[in-house]
PDB file of N, CA, C and O in Angstrom, chain B, residues numbered from 101:
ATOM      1  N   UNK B 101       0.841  -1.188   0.000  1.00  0.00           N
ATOM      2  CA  UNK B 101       0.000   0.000   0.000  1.00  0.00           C
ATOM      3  C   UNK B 101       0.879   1.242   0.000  1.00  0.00           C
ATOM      4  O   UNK B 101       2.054   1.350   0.351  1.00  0.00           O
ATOM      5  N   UNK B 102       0.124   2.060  -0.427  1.00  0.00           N
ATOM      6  CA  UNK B 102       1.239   3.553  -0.598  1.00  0.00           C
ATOM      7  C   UNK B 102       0.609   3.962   0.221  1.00  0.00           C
ATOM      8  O   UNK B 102      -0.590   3.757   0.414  1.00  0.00           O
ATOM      9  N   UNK B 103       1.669   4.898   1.099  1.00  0.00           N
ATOM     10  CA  UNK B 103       1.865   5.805   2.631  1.00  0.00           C
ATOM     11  C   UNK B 103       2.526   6.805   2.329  1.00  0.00           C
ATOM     12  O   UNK B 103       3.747   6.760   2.474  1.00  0.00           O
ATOM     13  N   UNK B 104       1.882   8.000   1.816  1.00  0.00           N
ATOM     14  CA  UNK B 104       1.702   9.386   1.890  1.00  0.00           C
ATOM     15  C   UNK B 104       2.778  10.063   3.177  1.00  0.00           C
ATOM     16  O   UNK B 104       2.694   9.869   4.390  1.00  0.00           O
ATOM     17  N   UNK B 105       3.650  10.795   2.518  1.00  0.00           N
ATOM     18  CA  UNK B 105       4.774  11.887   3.510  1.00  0.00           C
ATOM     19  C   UNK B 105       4.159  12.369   4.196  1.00  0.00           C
ATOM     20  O   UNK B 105       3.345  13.062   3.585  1.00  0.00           O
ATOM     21  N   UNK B 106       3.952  12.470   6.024  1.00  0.00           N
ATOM     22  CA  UNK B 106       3.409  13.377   6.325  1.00  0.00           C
ATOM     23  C   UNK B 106       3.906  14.382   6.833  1.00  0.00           C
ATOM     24  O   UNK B 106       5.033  13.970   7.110  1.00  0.00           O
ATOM     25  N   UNK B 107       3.853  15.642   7.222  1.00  0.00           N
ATOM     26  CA  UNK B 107       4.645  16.531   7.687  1.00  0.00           C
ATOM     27  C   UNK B 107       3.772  17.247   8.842  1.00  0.00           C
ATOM     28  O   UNK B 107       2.940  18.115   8.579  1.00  0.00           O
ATOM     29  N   UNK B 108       4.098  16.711  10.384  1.00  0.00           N
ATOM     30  CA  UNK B 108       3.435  17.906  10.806  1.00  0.00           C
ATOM     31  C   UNK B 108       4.478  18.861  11.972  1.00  0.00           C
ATOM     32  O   UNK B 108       5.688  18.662  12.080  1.00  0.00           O
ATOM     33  N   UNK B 109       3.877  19.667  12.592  1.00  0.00           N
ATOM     34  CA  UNK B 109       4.458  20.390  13.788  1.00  0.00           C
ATOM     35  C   UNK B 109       5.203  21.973  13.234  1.00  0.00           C
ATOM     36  O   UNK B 109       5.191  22.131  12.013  1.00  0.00           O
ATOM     37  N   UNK B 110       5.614  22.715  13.790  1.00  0.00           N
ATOM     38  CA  UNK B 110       5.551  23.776  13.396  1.00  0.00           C
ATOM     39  C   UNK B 110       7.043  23.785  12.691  1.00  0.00           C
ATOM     40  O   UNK B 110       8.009  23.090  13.002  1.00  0.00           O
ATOM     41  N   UNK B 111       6.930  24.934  11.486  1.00  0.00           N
ATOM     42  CA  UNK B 111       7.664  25.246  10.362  1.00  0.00           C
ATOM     43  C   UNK B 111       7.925  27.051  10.210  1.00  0.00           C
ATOM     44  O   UNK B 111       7.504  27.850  11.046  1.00  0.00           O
ATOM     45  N   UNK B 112       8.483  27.331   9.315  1.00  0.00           N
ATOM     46  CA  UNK B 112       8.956  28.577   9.026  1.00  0.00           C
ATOM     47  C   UNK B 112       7.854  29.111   7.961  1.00  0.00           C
ATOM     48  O   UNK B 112       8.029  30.196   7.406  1.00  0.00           O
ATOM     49  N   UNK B 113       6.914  28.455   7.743  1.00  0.00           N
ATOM     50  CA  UNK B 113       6.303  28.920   6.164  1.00  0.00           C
ATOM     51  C   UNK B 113       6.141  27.543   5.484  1.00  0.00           C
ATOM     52  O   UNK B 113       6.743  26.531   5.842  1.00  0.00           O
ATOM     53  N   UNK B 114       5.092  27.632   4.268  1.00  0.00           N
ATOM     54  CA  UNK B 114       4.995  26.633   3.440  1.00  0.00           C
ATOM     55  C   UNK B 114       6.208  26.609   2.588  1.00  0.00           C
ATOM     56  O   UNK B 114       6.734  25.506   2.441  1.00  0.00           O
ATOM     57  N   UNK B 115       6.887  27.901   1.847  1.00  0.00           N
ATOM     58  CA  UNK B 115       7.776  27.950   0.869  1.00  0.00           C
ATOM     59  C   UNK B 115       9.093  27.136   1.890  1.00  0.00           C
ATOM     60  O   UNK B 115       9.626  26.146   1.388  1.00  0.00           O
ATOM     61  N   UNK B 116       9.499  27.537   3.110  1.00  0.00           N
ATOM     62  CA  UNK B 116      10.606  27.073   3.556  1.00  0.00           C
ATOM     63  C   UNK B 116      10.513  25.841   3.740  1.00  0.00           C
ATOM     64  O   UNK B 116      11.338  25.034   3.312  1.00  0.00           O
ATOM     65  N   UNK B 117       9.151  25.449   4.623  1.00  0.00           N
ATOM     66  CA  UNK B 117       9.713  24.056   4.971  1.00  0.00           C
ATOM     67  C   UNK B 117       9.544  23.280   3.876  1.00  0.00           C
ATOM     68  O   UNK B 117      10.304  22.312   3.867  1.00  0.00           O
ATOM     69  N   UNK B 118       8.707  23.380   2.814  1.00  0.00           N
ATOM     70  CA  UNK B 118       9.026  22.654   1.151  1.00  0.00           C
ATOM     71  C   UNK B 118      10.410  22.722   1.072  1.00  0.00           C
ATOM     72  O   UNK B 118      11.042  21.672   1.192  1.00  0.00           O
ATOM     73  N   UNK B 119      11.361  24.428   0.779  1.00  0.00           N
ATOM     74  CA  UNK B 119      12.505  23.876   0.626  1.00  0.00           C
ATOM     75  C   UNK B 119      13.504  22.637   1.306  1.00  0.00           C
ATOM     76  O   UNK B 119      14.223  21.832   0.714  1.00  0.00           O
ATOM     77  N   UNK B 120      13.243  22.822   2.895  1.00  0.00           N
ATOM     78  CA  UNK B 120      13.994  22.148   3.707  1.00  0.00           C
ATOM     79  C   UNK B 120      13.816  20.735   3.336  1.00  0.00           C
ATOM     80  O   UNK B 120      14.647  19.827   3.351  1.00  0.00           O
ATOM     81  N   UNK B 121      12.240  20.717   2.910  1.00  0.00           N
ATOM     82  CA  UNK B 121      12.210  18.672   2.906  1.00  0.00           C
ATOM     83  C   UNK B 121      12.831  18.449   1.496  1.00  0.00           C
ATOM     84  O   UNK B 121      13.547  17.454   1.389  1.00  0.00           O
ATOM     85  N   UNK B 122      12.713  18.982   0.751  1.00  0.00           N
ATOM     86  CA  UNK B 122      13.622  19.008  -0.562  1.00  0.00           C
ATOM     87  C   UNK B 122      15.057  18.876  -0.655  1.00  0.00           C
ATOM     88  O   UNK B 122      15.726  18.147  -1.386  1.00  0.00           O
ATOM     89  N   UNK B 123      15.357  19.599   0.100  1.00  0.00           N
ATOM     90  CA  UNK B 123      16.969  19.786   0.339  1.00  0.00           C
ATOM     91  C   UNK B 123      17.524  17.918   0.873  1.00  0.00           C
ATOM     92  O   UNK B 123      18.382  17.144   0.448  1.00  0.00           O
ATOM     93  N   UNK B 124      16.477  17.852   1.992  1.00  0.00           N
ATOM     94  CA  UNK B 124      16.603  16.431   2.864  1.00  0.00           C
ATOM     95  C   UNK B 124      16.568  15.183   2.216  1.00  0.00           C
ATOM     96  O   UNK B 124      17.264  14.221   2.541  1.00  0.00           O
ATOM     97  N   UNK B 125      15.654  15.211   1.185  1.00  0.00           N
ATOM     98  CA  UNK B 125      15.550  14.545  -0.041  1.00  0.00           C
ATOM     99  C   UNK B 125      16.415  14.529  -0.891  1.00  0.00           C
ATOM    100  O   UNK B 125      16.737  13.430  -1.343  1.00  0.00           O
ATOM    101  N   UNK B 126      17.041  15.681  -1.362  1.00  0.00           N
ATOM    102  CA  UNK B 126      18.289  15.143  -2.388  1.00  0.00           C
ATOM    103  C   UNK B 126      19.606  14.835  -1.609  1.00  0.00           C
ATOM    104  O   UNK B 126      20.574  14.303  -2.154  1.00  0.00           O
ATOM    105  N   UNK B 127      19.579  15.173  -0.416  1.00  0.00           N
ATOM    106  CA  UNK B 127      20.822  14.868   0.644  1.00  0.00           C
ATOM    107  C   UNK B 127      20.685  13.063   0.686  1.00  0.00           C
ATOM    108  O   UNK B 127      21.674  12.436   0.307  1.00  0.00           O
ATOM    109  N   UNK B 128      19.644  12.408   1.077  1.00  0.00           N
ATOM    110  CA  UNK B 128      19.089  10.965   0.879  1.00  0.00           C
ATOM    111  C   UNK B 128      19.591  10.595  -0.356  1.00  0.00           C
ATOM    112  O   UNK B 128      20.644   9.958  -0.318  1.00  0.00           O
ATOM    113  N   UNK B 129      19.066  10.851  -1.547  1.00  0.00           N
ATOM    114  CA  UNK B 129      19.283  10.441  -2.797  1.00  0.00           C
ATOM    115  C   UNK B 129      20.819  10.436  -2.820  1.00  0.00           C
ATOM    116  O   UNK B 129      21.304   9.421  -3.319  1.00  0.00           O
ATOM    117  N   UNK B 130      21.591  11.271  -2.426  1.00  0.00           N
ATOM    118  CA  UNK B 130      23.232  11.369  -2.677  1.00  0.00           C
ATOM    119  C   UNK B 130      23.488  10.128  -1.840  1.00  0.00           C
ATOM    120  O   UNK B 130      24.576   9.658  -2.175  1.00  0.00           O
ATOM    121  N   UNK B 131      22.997   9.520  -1.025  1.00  0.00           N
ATOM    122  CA  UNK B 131      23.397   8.494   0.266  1.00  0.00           C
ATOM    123  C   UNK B 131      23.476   7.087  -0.761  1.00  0.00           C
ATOM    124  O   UNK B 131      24.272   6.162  -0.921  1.00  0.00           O
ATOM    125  N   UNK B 132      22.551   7.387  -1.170  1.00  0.00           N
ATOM    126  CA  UNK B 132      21.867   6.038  -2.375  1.00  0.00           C
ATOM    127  C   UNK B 132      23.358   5.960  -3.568  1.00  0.00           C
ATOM    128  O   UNK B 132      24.255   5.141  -3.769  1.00  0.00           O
ATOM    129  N   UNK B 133      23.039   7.067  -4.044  1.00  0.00           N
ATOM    130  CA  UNK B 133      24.277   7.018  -5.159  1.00  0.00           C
ATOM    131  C   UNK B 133      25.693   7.234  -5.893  1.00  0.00           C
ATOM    132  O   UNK B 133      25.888   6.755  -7.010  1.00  0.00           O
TER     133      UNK B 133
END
């Protein structure tokens, strides 16, 4: 079954904390490759 990212608790903004999980995400992906 697919399980949806959830994100909660407090953040800087929608634009920042998008960037931040983005950033966290290609930091992961570099781990991988």
């Amino acid at each position: 079954s697919d399980q949806p990212l959830v994100i909660q608790g407090a953040g800087a903004g929608n634009d920042t904390t998008a960037a931040g999980v983005l950033a966290d995400i290609v930091d992961i992906q570099d781990l991988f490759s």
